[in-house]
Phi, psi and omega in degrees: 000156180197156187253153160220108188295115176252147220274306186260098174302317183286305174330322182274323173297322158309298158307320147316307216242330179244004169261201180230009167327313173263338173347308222258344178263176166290178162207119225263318181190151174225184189180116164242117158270111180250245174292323173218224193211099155327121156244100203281111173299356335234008193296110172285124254216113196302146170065023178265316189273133152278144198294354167267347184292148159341290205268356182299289201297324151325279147329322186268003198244341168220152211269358175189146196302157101038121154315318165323338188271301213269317167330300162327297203290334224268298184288340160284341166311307183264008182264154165149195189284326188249146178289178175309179198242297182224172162181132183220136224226151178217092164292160148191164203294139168294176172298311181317293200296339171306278169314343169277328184298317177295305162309306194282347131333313171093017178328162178267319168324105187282165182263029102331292177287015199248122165254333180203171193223144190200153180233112180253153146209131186245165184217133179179141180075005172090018195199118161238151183225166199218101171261117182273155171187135163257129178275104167293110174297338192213149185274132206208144170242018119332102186271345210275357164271339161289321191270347175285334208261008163264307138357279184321325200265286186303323175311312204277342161304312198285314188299322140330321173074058189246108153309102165265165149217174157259149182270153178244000000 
């Protein structure tokens, strides 16, 4: 696990909300506080998607939607003059992208033994930060899958032109 603050926030708030940079992870659950305080389910709700939508085959395939999905609603909730008060985002790698990920790393782990791979970002206090963390089905003290997918996380910031520094 590793914490990272990231530095210019309205850059980043662009990027959250108005590019598809996260799209591609889930989003397992969230909270947004504006005026009163949203609570995001990240849960798909049996029988809303149908087999012509787009996003079905998708959905019917993970325990939780798209970022892609959820952005649209994230950004008309946080746009307006004033920012949010807080907001916390609880991401993670779909199964595909998890197994691939795992491959290219080269783990000893199978994606069995992976229950999530996960990106928080929180926002409070006028600071925001980004904490990673992998849940493991079997125990193990082997670290060397934590410490690539915290790499992985800083990469994917830098490739992104998202400014970080770490926290200790």
């Amino acid at each position: 696990m590793t914490a990272l603050s990231i530095l210019n926030i309205k850059d980043f708030m662009n990027i959250l909300l108005r590019s598809d940079a996260f799209d591609n992870f889930l989003l397992s659950e969230g909270s947004i506080t504006t005026y009163m305080a949203f609570f995001l389910d990240g849960r798909p709700k049996a029988g809303f998607f149908n087999t012509e939508d787009e996003e079905y085959a998708r959905l019917s395939q993970e325990s939780y939607v798209p970022f892609s999905l959820v952005r649209p609603a994230c950004f008309d909730l946080m746009k307006g003059h004033r920012p949010p008060s807080s907001f916390h985002f609880i991401f993670q790698l779909s199964k595909e992208n998890q197994a691939r990920t795992l491959a290219s790393i080269g783990s000893s782990f199978s994606a069995e033994d992976v229950s999530g791979m996960y990106m928080n970002l929180k926002y409070q206090n006028q600071q925001l930060t980004c904490t990673t963390g992998v849940s493991c089905r079997v125990f193990s003290l082997d670290k060397s899958l934590e410490h690539a997918w915290d790499d992985l996380v800083k990469r994917f910031l830098k490739a992104h032109r998202i400014p970080f520094e770490e926290l200790l």
